[in-house]
C-alpha positions, 0 to 999 in steps of 0.5 A: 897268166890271163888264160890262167885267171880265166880258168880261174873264173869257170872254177865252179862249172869245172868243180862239177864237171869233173868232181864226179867224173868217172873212167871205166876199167876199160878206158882206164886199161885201154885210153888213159894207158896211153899217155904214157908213151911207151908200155911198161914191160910185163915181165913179172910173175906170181913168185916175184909179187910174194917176194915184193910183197913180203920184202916191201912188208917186213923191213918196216913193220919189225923194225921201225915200228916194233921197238917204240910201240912195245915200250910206250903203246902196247907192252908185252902185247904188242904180238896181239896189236899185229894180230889185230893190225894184221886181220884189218890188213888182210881183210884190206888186201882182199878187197884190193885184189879183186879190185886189181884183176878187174882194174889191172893198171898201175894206179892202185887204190887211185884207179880203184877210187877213180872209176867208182867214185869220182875224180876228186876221191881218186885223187884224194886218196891217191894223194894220201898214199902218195904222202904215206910212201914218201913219209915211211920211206923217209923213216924207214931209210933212217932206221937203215943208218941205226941199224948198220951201225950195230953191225958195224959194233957202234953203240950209239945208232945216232953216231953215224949222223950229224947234229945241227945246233939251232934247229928244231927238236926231232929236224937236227939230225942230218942223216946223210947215210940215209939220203945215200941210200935212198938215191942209190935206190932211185937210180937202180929203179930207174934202170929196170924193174925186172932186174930190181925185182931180182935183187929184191928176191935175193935179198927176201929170201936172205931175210927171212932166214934171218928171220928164222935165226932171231925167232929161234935164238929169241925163244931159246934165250928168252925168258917168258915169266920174267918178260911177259909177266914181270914187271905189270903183266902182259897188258901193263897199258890195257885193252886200250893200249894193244887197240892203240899199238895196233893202229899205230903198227898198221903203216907196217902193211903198206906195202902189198899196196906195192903188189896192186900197182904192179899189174900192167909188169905181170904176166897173168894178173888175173892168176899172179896178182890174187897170190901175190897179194894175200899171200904176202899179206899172210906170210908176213903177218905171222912172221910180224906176230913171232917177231914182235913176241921174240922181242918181248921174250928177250927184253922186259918191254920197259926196258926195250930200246926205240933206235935199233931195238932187236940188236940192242936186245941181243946185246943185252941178253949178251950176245954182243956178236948176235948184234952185229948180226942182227944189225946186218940182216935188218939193214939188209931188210930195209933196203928190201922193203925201200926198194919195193915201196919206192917202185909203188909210190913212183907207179902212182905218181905216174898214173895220177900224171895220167889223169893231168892232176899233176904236171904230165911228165910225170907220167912218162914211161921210158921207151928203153927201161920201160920205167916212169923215170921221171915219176922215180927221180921226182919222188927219190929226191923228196924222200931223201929230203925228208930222211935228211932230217926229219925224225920217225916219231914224228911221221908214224902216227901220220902214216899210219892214219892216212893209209887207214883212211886209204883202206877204208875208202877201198872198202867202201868203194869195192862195196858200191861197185860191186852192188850198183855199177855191176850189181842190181841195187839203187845208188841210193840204197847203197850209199845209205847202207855204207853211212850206217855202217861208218855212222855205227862203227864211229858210234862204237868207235867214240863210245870206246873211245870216251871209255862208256859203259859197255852197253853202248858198245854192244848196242852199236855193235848190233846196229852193223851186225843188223844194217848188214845182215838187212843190205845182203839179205835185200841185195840176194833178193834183187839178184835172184830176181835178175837171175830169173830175168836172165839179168844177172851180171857176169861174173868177175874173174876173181871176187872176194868171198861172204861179201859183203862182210869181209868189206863191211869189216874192213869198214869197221876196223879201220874207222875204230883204228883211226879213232885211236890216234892221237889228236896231233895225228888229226891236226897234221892230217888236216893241213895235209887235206887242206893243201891237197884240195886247194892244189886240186881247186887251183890246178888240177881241176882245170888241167883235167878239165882242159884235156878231157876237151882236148880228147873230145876236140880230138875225137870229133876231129877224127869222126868227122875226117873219116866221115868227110872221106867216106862222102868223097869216095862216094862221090867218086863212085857216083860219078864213075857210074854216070860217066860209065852209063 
């Protein structure tokens, strides 16, 4: 305990120490990798990462999330809301892959952030999307339970749950079916990635001609004029309400998040991983639009139920036995999407354990499975904690705020790396280009936000479209310069194309989503913060601090032993040469 009080004491030297401390790819790949133990096995490919990328996608989106904004945010429009959601998504994705095949370990946009900005930021946003994995596999989990009771004919998608008289409204419904499955998931995952990869194409592959079946019996059954126009049009909440939904529905694109933390499993990252990202990201936004469109057609969108919304709507339209099927073939997808985020979130847990900013046996890889089992059981068993009894309403808009804040970091760094720590151009020129454009894109932001007129939002509009046309023209010139110089930087092997403007846009989008939410969101986010910084100030600081120490004692052991040795054979050899003369 005095040890303890007296890292306390060296809290601020330790703050500045390691705050701003950064890792290269290369120690990342090559020196942290190690304290693992054992390597996890490269045994997927291109084809596996579609599937997982598609799989992780498409149970959560389409049906946990698609019901409640169509009734509530967006209306009929809600296909528009994916279309908006998806666009941020895809320009999101291309940054984090030219991250990935840079930085191919399995820390995600906690390495990516990491090795650009600093310890503190890696871990803040590693954190955060650790709290989006646990939260959203919790919610979806429930939605598992609503949906297998429609197959099973059950009317009531609470039926299957117990109520608890005397707790709180939205945590008095205990959903053991959902820990059941959740558990069920953990120990599959522990077993084998590979195999888990397997079952997760089988499953994919079955729901997306499920897919197929709900879109063609919803465009063959449903009514356009009576759905889209009737009863208040196709925007019955405004602009305002499909920019709304499409903030709330963009927790639906976490999981090609999954595909990035796959890279040290993938044989070719360099190949497989820009496919498996962007075109599950592609794929699944198309089918997002289609289905959510379906749902609309089939049932006005006051009418559209929040619990199990597409197997009430067939029944509705009076197709009892559609269902039941619809409840199967969605249960079937959230299993698939569970399976997949719970593989993310425990291959960040264990990279962040890497670093010894959170307890060391959580990044432990198991010699024979080549799984972090210890990462899996730990977060298996807070996210069947929270699918006990914590409701979905509660979490979403949560979720939702925390990856946008993920998202937008990843752009901000890809464009520091690309054009400073690669790049010819000034930190300082950088960093003053990304404040003016996140200070134009809350400028608009709020400007829509407080509903002013709309001369504002074109001027703050022109301000980015100007301070990024100003940073690229000034950033080509430096480079033309180094070319001449013969300076110029090696080429990565995968790069975004037109940067910096597809970054630049993600800046933008995800800042005027997250101005959207609600100010509960906000509030919830804060506490979240407050609690993540205070277990950095109070422990990880210090152990990261202690084992950076601990390598450099380490190292310098080494370099001195080997050059002790060096001097002895040298003596040696000295002395042979005066006894041979």
């Amino acid at each position: 305990m005095s040890k303890y009080f007296h890292s306390l004491s060296q809290t601020p030297h330790r703050l500045k120490s390691r705050m701003l401390a950064t890792w290269t790819p290369d120690q990342e790949v090559n020196q942290v990798r190690l304290r693992s133990g054992a390597d996890m096995k490269r045994k997927l490919r291109w084809f596996d990462l579609v599937s997982l990328g598609v799989g992780g996608m498409l149970g959560v989106g389409v049906f946990v999330t698609t019901g409640p904004v169509a009734r509530d945010i967006s209306g009929p429009a809600v296909f528009i809301s994916y279309m908006v959601a998806g666009f941020s998504a895809l320009l999101s994705s291309l940054c984090y892959t030219e991250f990935s095949v840079n930085v191919p370990v399995a820390g995600g946009a906690f390495s990516y952030l990491r090795v650009t900005f600093g310890e503190f930021i890696g871990y803040f946003g590693g954190a955060n999307i650790l709290l989006e994995y646990v939260l959203s596999n919790a919610a979806v989990a429930r939605s598992f339970t609503e949906y297998t009771c429609t197959a099973f004919g059950v009317s009531d998608p609470n039926a299957w749950r117990i109520k608890v008289n005397g707790l709180e409204n939205g945590y008095n419904e205990l959903d053991f079916p959902a820990v059941a499955l959740v558990l069920l998931l953990t120990l599959c995952l522990c077993h084998s990635t590979k195999e888990s990869s397997m079952l997760n194409l089988v499953m994919t592959v079955f729901h997306v001609i499920f897919f197929g079946f709900i879109i063609i019996a919803g465009f063959s059954n449903g009514d356009g004029a009576k759905a889209l126009v009737e009863p208040r049009g196709l925007t019955p909440y405004g602009v305002r309400g499909v920019v709304n939904g499409a903030a709330v529905v963009y927790f639906s694109y976490i999981g090609y998040d999954t595909v990035s933390t796959l890279a040290e499993e993938i044989q070719n990252p360099s190949f497989s991983l820009p496919v498996g990202i962007i075109g599950s990201v592609s794929v699944v936004s198309v089918l997002y639009c289609l289905m959510s469109l379906v749902l609309c057609l089939m049932v006005p969108y006051n009418e559209i139920s929040k619990s199990a919304s597409y197997a009430v709507a067939f029944r509705k339209i009076g197709w009892g036995w559609g269902g039941n099927v619809v409840g199967a073939g969605a249960s079937l997808g959230i299993v698939a999407s569970l399976l997949v985020a719970m593989l993310g979130q425990s291959r960040y847990l264990c990279v962040i354990g890497r670093a010894r900013l959170v307890p060391s046996w959580l990044a432990k890889v198991h010699p024979s499975t080549g799984t972090p089992l210890n990462a899996t059981l730990f977060l298996g068993i807070c996210t069947a904690s929270i699918a006990l009894f914590t409701d979905l309403e509660i979490v979403m808009e949560l979720i939702s705020l925390g990856t946008l804040c993920v998202f937008y970091l990843v752009a901000n760094a890809l464009i520091y790396r690309k054009y400073t720590l690669t790049g010819q151009n000034s930190p300082l020129h950088t960093l003053s280009f990304l404040a003016l454009l996140s200070s134009s894109a809350l400028a608009f932001s709020l400007w829509w936000k407080l509903n002013k007129p709309w001369w504002g939002l074109l001027l703050s509009l022109a301000i980015t479209i100007a301070v990024t046309v100003f940073f690229q023209y000034h950033t080509s010139l430096l480079s033309s310069t180094a070319n001449k110089n013969l300076l110029a930087p090696i080429p990565s092997t995968w790069s975004v194309p037109f940067m910096p403007w597809p970054a630049a846009i993600s800046v933008f989008l995800n800042v005027f989503l997250t101005t959207t939410l609600k100010k509960l969101s906000f509030q919830r986010f804060a506490i979240w913060t407050c609690l993540v910084t205070l277990f950095y100030v109070l422990y990880g600081v210090h152990r990261t601090y202690e084992a950076e120490e601990m390598d450099r004692d380490r190292v310098e052991f080494v370099e001195s032993h080997v050059t002790s040795t060096r001097v002895q054979h040298d003596m040696l050899g000295n002395v042979q040469m005066v006894v041979i003369s």
